[in-house]
N, C-alpha and C positions, 0 to 999 in steps of 0.2 A: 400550508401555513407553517406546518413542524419545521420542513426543510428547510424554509425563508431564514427560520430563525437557529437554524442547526448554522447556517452559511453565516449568519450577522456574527454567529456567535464567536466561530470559528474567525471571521475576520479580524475580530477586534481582539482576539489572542495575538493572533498573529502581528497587526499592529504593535501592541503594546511591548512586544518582542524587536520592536526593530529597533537599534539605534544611528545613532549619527554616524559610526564608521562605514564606510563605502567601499571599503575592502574587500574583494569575492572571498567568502567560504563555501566548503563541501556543503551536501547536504547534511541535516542531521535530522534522521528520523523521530529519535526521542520528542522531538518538537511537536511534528506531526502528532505522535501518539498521547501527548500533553493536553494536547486542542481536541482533539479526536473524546478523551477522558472529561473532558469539560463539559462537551454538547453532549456526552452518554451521562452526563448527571441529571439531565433534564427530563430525560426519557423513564417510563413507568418502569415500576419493575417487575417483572413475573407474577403473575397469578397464582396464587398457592394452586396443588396441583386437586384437582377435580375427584371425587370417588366413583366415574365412570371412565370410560378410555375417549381419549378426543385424538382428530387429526389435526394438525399443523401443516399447511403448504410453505415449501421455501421454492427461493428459486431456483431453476433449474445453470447448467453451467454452460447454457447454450454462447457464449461470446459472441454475440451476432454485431456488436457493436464497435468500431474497431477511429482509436485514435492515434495520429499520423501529426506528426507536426517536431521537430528536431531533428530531422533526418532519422527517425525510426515507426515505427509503426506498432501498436499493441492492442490489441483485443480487447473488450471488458461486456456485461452482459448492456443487451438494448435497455434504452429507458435510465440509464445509469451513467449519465455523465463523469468525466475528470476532469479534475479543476487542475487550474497550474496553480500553487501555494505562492511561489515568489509573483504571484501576477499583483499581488496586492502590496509587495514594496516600491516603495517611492525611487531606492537607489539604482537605475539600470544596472549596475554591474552586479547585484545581488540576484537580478530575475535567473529563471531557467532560461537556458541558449542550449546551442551544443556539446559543450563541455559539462556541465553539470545541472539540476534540477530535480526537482520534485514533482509529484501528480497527487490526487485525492478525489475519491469519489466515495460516496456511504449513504445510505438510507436505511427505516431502523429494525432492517436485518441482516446486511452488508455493509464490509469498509473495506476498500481497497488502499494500498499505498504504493507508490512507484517512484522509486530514485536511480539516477544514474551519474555516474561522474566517471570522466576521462584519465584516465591511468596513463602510466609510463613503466617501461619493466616491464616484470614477471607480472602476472596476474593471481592473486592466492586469495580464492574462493573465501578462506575461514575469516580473514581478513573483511574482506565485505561481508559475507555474512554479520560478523561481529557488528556492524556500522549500521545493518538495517536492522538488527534485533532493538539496538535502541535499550529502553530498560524493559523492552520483556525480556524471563525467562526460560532458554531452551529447555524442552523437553524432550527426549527419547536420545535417536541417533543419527547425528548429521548424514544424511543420503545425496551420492552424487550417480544421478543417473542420465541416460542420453533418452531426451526429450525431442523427437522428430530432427534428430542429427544435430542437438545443440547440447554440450555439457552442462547443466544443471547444478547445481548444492541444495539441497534445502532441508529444513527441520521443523520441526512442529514444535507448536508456544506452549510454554506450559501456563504463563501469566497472558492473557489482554487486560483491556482498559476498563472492561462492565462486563458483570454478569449477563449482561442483555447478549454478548457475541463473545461466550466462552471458548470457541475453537477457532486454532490461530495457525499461522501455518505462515513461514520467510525462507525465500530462497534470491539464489542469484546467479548470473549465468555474464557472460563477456559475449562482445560483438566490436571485432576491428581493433580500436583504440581506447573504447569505454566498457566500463563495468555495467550491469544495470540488475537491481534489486529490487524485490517485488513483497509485499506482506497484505496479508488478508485476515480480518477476522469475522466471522461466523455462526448464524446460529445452528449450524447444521455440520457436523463433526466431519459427513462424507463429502462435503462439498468443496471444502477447500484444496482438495489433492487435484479433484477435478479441474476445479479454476485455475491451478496453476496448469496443469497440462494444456486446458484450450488456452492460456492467454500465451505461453509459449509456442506453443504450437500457429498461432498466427504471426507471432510477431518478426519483425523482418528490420534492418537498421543499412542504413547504408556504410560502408567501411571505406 
């Protein structure tokens, strides 16, 4: 029932977000992470902390799950759906296609986000990065690494959306003609470097 209404909730942002111009624009993740801040108000908050020691299970970073549809393909864990965000505008030219798009999936220990848009030119990483940070703020030091033979950027958040998924973690990597940008927030600090390695590590795009 939470999710039912995690989704309504999220819809009717979204909606309320659309207007009458029919004009394609980029993605803009700030949006996503607007809607995302909205349904995390509804959710309890922390338990004060116990004065014995307790364990917590999170999930693990197995990607067993894997979504294929734009001509690319990506990873995310089972049981964990992605939604397409433009699935719910009215204007065809605003949906995801090939050239650009959004994904989303969250449950209430996980959020994923995935955007991708088609460039021309140079490709410069800081640049998208800057576009999927959206208004969170970076923390540490922008790392670009080779992830199963694909260039990488990515940085750790210092801000997400609720206390409930404190550790954040955006990066972004090229494939052919398009960019694609990935953000995750978490309750589990070691988990999100994980998640980006498997969802990279599976993903695959036709160029």
């Amino acid at each position: 029932m939470r999710k039912i209404f995690f989704l309504s909730l999220l819809t009717l942002t979204l909606l309320a977000a659309c207007g009458p111009d029919p004009t394609p624009v980029p993605p803009q993740p700030d949006v996503v992470a607007t809607s995302v801040a909205a349904a995390l108000t509804a959710l309890p908050q922390a338990a004060p902390p116990t004065p014995y020691p307790t364990y917590t299970t999170y999930p693990t970073a197995n990607l067993s799950g894997l979504f294929c549809e734009y001509q690319f393909c990506l990873g995310h864990p089972a049981n964990f759906p992605l939604f397409d965000l433009e699935g719910v505008n009215d204007y065809t030219a605003n949906r995801s296609d090939y050239s650009q798009g959004n994904l989303i999936g969250f449950n209430d220990q996980l959020y994923i986000f995935f955007v991708w848009n088609q460039f021309s030119g140079q490709f410069d990483p800081n640049v998208a990065l800057t576009i999927v940070l959206g208004e969170d703020l970076p923390g540490g030091t922008v790392i670009s690494e080779d992830i199963n033979g694909r260039a990488v950027t990515y940085i750790a958040l210092e801000s997400t959306p609720s206390d409930v998924v404190p550790f954040g973690l955006a990066a972004v990597w090229k494939c052919g003609e398009r960019w694609f940008g990935w953000k995750v927030y978490s309750m589990n600090d070691g988990q999100v470097l994980d998640l980006l390695w498997e969802a990279v590590s599976r993903f695959t795009c036709q160029q």
